[in-house]
N, CA, C and O atoms as CSV, one atom per row, in Angstrom:
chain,resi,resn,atom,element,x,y,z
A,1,UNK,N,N,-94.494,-31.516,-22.712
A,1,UNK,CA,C,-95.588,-31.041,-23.523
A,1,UNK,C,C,-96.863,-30.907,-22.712
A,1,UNK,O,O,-97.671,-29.985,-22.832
A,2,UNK,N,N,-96.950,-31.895,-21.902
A,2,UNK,CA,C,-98.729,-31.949,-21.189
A,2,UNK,C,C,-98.495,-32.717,-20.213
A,2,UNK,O,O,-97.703,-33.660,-20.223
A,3,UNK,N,N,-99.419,-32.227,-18.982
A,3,UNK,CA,C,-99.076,-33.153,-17.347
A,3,UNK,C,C,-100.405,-33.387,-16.873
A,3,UNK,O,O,-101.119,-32.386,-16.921
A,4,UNK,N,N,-101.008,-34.566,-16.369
A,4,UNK,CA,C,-102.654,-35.007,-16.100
A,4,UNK,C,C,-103.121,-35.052,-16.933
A,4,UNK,O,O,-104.224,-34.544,-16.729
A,5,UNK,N,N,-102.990,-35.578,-18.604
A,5,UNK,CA,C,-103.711,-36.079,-19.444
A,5,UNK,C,C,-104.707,-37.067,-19.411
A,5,UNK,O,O,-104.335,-38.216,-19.173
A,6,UNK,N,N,-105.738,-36.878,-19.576
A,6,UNK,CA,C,-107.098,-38.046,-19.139
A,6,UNK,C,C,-107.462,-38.410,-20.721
A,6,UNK,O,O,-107.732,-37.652,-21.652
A,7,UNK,N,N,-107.393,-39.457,-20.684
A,7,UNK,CA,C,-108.032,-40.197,-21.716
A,7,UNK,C,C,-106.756,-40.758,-22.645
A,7,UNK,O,O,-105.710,-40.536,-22.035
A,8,UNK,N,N,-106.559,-41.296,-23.696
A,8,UNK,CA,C,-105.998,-42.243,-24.541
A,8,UNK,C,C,-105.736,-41.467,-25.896
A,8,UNK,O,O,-105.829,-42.138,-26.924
A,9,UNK,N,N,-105.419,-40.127,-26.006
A,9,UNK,CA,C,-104.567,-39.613,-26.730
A,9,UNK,C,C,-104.656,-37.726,-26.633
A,9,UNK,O,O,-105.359,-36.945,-25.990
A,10,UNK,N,N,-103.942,-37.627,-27.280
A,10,UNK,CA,C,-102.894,-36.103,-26.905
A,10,UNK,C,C,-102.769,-35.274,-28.541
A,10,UNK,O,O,-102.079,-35.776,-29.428
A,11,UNK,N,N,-103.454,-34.110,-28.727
A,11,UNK,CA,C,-102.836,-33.346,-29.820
A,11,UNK,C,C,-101.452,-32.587,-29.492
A,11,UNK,O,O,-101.260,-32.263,-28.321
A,12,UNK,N,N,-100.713,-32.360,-30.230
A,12,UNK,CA,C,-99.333,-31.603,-30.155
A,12,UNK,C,C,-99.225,-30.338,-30.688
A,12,UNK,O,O,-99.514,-30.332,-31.885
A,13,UNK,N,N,-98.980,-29.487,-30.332
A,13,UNK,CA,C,-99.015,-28.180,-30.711
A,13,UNK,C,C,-97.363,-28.011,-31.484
A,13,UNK,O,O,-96.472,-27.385,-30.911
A,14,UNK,N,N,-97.172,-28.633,-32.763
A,14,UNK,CA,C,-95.912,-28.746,-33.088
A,14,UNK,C,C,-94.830,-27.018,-33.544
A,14,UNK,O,O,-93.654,-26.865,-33.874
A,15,UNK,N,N,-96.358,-25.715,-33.258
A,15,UNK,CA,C,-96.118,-24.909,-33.059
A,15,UNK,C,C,-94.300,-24.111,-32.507
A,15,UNK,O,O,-93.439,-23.327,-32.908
A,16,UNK,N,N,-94.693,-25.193,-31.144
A,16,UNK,CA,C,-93.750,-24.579,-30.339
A,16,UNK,C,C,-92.486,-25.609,-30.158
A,16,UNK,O,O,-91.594,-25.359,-29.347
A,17,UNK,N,N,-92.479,-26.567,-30.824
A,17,UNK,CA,C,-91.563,-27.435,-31.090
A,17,UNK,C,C,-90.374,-26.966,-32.243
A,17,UNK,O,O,-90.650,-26.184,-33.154
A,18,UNK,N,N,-89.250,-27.460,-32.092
A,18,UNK,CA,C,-88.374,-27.126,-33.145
A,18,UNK,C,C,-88.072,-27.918,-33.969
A,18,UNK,O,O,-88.027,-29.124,-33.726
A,19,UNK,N,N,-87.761,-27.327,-35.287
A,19,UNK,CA,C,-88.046,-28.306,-36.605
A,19,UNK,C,C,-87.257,-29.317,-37.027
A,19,UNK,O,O,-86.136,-28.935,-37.364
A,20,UNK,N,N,-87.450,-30.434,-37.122
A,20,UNK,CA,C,-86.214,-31.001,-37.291
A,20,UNK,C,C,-86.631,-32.252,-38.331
A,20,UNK,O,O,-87.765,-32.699,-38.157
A,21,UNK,N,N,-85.784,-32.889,-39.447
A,21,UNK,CA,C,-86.139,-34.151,-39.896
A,21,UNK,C,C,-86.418,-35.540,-38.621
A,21,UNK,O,O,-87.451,-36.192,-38.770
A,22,UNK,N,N,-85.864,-35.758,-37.922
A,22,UNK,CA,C,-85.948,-37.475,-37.415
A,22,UNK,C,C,-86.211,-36.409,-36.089
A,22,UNK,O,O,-85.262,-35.794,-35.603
A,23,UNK,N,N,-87.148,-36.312,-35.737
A,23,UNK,CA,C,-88.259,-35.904,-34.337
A,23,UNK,C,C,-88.448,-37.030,-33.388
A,23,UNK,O,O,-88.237,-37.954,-34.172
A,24,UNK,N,N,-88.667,-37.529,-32.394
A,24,UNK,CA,C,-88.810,-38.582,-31.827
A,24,UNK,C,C,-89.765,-38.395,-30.652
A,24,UNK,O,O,-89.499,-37.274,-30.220
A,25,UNK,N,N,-90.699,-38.903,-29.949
A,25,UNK,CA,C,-91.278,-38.395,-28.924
A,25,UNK,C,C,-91.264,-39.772,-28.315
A,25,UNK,O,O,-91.274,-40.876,-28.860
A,26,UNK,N,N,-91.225,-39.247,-26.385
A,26,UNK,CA,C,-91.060,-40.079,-25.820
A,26,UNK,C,C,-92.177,-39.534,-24.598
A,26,UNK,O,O,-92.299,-38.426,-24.076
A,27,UNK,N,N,-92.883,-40.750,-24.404
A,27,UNK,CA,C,-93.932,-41.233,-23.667
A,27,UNK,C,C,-93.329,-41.290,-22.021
A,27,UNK,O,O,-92.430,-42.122,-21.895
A,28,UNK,N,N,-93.669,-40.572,-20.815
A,28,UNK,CA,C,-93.333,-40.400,-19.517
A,28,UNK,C,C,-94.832,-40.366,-18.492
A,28,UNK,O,O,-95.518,-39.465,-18.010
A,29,UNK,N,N,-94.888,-42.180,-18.479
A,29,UNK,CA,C,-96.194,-42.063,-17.455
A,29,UNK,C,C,-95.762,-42.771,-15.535
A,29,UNK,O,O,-94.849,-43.479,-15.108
A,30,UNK,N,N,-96.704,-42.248,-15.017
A,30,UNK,CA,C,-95.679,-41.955,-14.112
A,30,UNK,C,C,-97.639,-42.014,-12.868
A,30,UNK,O,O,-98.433,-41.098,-13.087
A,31,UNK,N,N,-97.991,-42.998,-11.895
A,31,UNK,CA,C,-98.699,-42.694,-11.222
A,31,UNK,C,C,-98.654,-42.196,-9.487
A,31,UNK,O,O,-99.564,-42.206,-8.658
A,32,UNK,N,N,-97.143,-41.755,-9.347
A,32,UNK,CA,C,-96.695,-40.981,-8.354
A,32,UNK,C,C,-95.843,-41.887,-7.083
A,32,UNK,O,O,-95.478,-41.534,-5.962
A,33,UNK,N,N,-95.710,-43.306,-7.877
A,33,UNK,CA,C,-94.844,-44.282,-7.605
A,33,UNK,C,C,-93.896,-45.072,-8.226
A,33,UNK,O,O,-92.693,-45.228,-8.020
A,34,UNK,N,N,-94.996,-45.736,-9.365
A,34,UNK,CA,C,-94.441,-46.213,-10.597
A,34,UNK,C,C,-93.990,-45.319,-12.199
A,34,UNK,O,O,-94.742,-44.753,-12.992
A,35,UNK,N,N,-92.873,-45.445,-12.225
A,35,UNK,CA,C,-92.733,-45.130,-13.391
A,35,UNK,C,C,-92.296,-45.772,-14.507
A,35,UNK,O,O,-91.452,-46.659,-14.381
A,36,UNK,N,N,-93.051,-45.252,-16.401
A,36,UNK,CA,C,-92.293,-46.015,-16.836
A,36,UNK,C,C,-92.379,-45.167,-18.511
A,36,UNK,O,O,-93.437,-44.646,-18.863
A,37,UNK,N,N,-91.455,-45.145,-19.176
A,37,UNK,CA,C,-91.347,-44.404,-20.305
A,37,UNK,C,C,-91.341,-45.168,-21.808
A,37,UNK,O,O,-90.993,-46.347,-21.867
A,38,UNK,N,N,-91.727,-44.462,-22.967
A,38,UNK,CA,C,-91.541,-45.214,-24.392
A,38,UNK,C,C,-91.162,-44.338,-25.130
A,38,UNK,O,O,-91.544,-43.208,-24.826
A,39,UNK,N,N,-90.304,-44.475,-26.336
A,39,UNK,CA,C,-89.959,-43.602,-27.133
A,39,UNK,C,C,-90.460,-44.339,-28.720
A,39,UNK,O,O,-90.424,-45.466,-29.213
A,40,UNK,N,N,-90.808,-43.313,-29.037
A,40,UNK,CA,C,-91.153,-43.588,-31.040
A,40,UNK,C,C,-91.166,-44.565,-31.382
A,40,UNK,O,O,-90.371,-45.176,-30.667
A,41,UNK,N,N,-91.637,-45.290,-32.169
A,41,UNK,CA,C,-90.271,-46.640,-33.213
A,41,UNK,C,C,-89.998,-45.617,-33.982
A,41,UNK,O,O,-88.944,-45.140,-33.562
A,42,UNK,N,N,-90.396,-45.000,-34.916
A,42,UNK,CA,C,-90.080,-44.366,-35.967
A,42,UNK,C,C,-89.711,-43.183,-35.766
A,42,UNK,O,O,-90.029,-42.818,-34.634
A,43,UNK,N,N,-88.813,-41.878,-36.764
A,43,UNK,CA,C,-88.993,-40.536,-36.962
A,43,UNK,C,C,-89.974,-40.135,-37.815
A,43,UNK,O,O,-90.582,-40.787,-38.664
A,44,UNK,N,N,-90.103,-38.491,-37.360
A,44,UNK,CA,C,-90.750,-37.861,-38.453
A,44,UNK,C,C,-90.536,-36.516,-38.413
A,44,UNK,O,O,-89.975,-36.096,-37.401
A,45,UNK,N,N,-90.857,-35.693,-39.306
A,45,UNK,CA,C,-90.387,-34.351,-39.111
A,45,UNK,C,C,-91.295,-33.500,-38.931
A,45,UNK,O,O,-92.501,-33.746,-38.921
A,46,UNK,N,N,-90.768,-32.413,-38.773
A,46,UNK,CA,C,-91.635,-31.139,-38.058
A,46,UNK,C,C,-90.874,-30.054,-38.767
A,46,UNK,O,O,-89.707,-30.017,-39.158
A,47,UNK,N,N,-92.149,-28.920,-38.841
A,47,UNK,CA,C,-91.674,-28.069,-39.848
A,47,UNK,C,C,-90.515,-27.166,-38.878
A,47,UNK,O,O,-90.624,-26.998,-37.664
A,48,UNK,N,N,-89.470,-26.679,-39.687
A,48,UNK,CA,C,-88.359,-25.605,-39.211
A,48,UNK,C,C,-89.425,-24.279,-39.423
A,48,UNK,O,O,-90.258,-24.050,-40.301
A,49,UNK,N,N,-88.949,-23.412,-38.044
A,49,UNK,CA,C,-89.563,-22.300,-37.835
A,49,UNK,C,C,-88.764,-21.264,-37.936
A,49,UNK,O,O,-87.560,-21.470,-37.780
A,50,UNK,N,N,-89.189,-20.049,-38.190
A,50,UNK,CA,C,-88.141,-19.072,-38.629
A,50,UNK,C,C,-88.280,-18.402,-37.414
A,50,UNK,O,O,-89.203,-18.267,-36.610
A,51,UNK,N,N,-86.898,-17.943,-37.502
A,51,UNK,CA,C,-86.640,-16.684,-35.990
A,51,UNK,C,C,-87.489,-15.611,-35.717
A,51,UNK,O,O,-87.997,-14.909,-36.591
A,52,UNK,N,N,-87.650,-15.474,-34.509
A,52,UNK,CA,C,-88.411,-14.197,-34.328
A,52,UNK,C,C,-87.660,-13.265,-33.856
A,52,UNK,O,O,-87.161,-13.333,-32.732
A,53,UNK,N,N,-87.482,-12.213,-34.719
A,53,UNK,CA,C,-86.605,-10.770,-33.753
A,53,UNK,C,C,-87.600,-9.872,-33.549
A,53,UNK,O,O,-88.753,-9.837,-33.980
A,54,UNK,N,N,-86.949,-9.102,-32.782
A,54,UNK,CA,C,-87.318,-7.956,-32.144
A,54,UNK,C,C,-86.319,-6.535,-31.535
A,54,UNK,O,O,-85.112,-6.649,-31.325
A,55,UNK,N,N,-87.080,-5.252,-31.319
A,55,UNK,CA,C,-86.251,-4.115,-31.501
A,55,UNK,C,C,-86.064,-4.100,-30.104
A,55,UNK,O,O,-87.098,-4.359,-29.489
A,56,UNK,N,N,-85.047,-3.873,-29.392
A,56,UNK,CA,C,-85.324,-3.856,-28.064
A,56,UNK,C,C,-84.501,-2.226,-27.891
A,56,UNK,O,O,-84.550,-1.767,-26.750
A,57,UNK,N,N,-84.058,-1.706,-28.539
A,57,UNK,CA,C,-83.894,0.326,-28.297
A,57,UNK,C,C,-83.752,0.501,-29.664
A,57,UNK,O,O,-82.888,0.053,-30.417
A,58,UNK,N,N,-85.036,1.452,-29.969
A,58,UNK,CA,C,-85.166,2.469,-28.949
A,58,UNK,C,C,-86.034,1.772,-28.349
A,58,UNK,O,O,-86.152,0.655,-28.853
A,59,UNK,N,N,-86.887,2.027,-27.219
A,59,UNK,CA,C,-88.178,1.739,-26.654
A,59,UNK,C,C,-89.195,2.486,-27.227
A,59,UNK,O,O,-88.956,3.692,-27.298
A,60,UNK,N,N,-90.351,2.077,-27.691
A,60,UNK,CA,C,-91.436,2.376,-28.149
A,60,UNK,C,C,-92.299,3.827,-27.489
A,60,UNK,O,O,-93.226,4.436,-28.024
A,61,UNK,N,N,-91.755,4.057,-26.405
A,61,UNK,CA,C,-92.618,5.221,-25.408
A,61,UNK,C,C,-91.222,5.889,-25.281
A,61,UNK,O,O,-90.792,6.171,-24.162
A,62,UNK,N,N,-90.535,6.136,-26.361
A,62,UNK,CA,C,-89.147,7.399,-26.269
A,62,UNK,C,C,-89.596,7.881,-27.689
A,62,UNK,O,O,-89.712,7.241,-28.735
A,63,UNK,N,N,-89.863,9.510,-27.346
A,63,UNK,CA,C,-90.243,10.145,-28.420
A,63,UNK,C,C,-88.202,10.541,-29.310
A,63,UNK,O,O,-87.115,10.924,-28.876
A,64,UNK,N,N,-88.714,10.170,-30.515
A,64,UNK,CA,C,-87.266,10.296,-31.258
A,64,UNK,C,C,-87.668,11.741,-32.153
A,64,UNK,O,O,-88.670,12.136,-32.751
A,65,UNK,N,N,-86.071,12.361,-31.838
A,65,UNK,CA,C,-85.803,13.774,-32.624
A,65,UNK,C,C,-85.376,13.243,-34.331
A,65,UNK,O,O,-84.996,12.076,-34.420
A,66,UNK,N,N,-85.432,14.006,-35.533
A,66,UNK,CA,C,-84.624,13.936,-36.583
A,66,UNK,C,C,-83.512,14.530,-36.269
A,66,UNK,O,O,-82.868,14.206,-37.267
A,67,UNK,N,N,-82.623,15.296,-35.502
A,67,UNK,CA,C,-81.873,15.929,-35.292
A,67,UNK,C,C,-80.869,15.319,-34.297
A,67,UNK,O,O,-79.871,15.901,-33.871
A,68,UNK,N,N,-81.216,14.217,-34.020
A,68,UNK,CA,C,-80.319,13.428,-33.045
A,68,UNK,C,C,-80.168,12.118,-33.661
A,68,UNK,O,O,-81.185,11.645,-34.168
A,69,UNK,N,N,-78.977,11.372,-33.719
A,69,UNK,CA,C,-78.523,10.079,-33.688
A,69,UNK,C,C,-79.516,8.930,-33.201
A,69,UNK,O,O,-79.617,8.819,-31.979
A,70,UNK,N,N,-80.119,8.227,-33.842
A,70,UNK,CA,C,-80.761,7.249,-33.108
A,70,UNK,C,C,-79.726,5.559,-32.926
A,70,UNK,O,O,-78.888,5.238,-33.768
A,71,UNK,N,N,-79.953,4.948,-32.038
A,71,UNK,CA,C,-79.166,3.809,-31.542
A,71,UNK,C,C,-80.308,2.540,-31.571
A,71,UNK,O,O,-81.330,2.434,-30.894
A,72,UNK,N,N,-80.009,2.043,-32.128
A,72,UNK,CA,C,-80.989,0.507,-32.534
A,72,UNK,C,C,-79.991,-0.783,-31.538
A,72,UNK,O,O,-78.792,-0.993,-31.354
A,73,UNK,N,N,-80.912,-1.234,-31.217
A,73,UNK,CA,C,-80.269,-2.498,-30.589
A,73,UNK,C,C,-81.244,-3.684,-30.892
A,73,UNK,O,O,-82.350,-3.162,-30.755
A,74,UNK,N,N,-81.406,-4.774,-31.173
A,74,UNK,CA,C,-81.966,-6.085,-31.679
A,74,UNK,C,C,-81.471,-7.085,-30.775
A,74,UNK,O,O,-80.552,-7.131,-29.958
A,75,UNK,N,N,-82.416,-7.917,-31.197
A,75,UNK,CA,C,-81.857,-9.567,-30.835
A,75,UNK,C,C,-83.021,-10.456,-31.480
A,75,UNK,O,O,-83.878,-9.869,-32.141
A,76,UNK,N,N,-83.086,-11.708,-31.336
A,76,UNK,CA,C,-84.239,-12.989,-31.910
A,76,UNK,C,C,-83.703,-14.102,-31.442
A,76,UNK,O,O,-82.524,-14.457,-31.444
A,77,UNK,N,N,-84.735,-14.675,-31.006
A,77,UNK,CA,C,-84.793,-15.883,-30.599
A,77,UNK,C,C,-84.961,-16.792,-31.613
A,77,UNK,O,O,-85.310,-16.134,-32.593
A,78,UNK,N,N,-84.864,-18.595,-32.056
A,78,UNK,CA,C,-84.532,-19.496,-32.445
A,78,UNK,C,C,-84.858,-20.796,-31.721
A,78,UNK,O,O,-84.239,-21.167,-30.723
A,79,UNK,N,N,-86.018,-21.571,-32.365
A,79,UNK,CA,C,-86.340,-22.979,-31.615
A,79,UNK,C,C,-85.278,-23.851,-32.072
A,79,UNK,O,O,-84.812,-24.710,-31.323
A,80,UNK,N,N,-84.824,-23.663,-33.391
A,80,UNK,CA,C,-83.323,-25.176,-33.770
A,80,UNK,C,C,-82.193,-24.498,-33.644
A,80,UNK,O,O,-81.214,-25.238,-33.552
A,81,UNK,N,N,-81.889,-22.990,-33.592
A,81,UNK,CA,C,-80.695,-22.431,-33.880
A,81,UNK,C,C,-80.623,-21.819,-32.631
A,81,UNK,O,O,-81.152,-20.726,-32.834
A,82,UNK,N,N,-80.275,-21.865,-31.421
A,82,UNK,CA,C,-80.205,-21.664,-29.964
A,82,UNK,C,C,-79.723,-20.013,-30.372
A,82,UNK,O,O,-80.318,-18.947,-30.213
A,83,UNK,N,N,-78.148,-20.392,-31.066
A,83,UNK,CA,C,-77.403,-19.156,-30.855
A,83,UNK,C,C,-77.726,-18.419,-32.380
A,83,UNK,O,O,-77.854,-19.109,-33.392
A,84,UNK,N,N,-77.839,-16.926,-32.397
A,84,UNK,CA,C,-78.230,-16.483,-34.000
A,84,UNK,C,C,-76.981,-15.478,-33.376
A,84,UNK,O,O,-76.825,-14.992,-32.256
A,85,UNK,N,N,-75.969,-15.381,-34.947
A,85,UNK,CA,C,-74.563,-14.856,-35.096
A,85,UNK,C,C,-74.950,-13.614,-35.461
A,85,UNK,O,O,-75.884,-13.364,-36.223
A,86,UNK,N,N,-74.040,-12.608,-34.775
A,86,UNK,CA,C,-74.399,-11.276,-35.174
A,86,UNK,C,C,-74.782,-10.921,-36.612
A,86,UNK,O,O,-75.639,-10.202,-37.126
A,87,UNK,N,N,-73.682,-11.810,-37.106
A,87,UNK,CA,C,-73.953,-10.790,-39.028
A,87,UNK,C,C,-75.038,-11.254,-39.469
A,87,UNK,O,O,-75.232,-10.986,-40.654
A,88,UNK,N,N,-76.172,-12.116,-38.741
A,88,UNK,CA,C,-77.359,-12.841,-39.389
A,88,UNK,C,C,-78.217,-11.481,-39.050
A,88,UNK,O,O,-79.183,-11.374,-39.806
A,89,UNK,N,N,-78.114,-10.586,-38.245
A,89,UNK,CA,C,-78.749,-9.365,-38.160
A,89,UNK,C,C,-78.323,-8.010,-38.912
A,89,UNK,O,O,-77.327,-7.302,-38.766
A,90,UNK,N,N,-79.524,-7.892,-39.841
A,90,UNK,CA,C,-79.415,-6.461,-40.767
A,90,UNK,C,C,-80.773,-5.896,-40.705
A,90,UNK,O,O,-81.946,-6.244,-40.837
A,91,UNK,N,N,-79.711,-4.360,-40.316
A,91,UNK,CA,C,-81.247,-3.168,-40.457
A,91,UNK,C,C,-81.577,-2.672,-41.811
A,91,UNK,O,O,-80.759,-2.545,-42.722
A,92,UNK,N,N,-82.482,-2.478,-41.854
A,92,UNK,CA,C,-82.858,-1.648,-43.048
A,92,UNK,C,C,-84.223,-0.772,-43.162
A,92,UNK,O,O,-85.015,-1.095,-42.277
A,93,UNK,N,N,-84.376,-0.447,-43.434
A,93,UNK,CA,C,-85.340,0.786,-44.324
A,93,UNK,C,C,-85.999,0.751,-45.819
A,93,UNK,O,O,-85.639,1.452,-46.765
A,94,UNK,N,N,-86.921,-0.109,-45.819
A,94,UNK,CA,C,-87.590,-0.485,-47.229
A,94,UNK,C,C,-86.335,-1.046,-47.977
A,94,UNK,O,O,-85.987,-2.028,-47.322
A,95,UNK,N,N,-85.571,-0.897,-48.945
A,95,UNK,CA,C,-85.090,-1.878,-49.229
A,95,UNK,C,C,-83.740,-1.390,-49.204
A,95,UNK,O,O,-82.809,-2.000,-49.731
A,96,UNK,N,N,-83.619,-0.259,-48.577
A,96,UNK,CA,C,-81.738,0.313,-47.787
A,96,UNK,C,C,-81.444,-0.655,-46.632
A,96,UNK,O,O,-82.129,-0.772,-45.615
A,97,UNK,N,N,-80.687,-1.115,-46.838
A,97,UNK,CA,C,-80.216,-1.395,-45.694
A,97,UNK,C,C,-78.516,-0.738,-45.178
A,97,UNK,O,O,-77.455,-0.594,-45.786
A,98,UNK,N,N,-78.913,-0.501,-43.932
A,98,UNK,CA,C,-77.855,0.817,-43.316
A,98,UNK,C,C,-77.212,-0.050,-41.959
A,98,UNK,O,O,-76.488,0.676,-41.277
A,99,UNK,N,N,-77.337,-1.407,-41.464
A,99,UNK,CA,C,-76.729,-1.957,-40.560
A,99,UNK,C,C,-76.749,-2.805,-40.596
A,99,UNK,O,O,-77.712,-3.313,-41.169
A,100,UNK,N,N,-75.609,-3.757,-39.960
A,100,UNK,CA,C,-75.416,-4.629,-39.383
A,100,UNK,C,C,-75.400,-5.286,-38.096
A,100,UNK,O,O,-75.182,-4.324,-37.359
A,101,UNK,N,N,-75.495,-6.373,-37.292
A,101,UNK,CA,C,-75.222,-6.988,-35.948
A,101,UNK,C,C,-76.286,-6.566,-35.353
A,101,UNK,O,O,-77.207,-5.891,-35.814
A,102,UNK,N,N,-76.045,-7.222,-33.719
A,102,UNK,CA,C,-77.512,-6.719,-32.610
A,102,UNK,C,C,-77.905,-5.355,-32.381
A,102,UNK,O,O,-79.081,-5.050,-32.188
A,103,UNK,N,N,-76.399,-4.029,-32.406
A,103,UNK,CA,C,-76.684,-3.039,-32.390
A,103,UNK,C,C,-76.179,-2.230,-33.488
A,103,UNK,O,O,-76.465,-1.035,-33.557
């Protein structure tokens, strides 16, 4: 989370953390000889974050014809869910939806 912290406490940006009920944080101080670590007594939770996708084709700077086939390709990333399963991806169009999977 943070390296050369000065002073006697630390905000967490639980932002970029992944969500989980029983969270635990563990303490790694270290003065470039001695080391020595602490973990929690307790859990606590952190909110679950939702996936972020994104279009990755067409590319944004490819002018598209109506007269030609267009090819969509996707993917999204996941802070608790590492891997996201194809069928969790659907295209759509206001409230058509016309696909399935990454592409």
């Amino acid at each position: 989370m943070a390296r050369d912290i000065q002073g006697n406490s630390y905000e967490v940006d639980t932002t970029v953390l992944p969500g989980g009920e029983e969270a635990k944080i563990r303490i790694i101080a270290t003065d470039g000889f001695n080391t020595t670590q602490d973990d929690s007594d307790g859990t606590f939770s952190v909110t679950r974050k939702a996936p972020e996708a994104y279009i990755s084709q067409p590319n944004a700077d490819i002018p598209l014809c109506s007269t030609r086939a267009i090819s969509f390709q996707g993917d999204a990333s996941d802070l608790e869910d590492q891997s996201i399963p194809d069928a969790a991806f659907v295209w759509s169009y206001g409230s058509t939806a016309f696909g399935t999977g990454r592409k």
